[in-house]
N, C-alpha and C positions, 0 to 999 in steps of 0.2 A: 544607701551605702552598699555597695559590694563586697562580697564577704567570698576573699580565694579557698582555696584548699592550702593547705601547709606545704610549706616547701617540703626537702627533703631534710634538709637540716633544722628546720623547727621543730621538724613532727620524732625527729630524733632528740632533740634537749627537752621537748616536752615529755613525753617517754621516758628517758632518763629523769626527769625532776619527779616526774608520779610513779617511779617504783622507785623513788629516794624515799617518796614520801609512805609509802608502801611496806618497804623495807623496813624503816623505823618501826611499825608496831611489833615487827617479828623479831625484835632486835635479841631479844630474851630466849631464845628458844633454843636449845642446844646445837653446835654446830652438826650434827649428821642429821636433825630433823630439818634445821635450816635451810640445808644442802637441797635436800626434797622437795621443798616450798618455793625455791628460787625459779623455778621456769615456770611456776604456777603465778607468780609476782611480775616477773617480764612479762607475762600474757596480759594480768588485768592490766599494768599498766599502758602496754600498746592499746587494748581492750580501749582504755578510757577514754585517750588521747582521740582514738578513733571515732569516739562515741561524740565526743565536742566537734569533731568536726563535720558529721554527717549532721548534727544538730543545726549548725552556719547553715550547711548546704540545704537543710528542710527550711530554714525560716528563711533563706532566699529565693528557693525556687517554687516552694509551697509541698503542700503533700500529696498532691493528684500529680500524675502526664495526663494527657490529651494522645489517643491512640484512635485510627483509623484505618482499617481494612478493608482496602476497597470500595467499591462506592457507599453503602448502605450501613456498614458496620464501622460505628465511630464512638467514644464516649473518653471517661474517663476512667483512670482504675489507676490504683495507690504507688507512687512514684518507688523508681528504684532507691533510692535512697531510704525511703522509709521503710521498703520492706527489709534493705540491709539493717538498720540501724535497730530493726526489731528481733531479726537476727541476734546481729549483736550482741543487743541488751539481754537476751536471753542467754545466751553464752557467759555474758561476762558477769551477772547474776548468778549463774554456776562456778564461777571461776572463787570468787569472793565469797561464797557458801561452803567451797572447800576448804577456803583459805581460813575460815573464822574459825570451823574445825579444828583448827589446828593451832589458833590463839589458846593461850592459860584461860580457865572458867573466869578469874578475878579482872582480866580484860573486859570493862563496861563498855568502850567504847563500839568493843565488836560485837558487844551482846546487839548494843543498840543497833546497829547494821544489818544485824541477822533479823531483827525484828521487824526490820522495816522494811529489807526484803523480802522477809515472809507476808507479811500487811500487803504489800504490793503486786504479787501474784495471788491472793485473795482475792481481790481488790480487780484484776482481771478477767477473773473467771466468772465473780458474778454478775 
C-alpha cells in the first residue's frame, strides 16, 4: 500500500481538528492566559499532524538511505525522515511540557502526559 504525504488541504483540516482537540483541555483557563497559550497549541498541533505523517513516510520507505560517495565509500546511515521526525518529536515533546504547565494541577489527564513524557526521555537516555 502506498502511503502519499498530505495534501495541502488535509494537512490543513487535520491541524485544525488537533488543536480543536488541543484547545479543549485549555478551555478553562482565563482568557489573557489563554491568549498566551494559543500559538503554543497551533504549534503542537501542526507538530502532531507532522509527526503522523513522517511516521507513513518511515513505515514506507524504511529507516536507513543507501549513500554512495564515489567509488569506495558507500553504506547506509538514518534516513532524512527519521532524523526529522526525531527532530520533531523532541520539539514537539517540548511544546506539550510547556503547555501542561500551564494546565490547573486537578487536570489528570495532563499529569498523565507529563508522565509519560517524562518516562520516555528517561527511557532514552538509558
Amino acid at each position: 500500500m502506498e502511503v502519499d504525504s498530505y495534501t495541502q488541504e488535509e494537512r490543513k483540516r487535520l491541524t485544525e481538528k488537533e488543536y480543536k482537540r488541543l484547545a479543549e483541555q485549555f478551555k478553562g483557563l482565563e482568557e489573557g492566559k489563554r491568549k498566551l497559550v494559543d500559538k503554543l497549541l497551533q504549534e503542537a498541533a501542526f507538530l502532531s499532524v507532522t509527526l503522523a505523517e513522517l511516521r507513513q513516510v518511515i513505515s514506507r520507505d524504511g529507516v536507513t538511505d543507501t549513500y554512495r560517495n564515489g567509488a569506495t565509500q558507500y553504506g547506509n546511515k538514518p534516513s532524512a525522515a527519521v532524523q526529522t521526525y526525531d527532530k520533531l518529536l523532541n520539539t514537539y515533546s517540548k511544546v506539550i511540557a510547556q503547555l501542561l504547565k500551564e494546565l490547573p494541577e486537578e487536570n489528570e489527564a495532563g499529569n498523565e502526559l507529563l508522565d509519560f513524557i517524562r518516562r520516555g526521555k528517561k527511557g532514552r537516555e538509558a
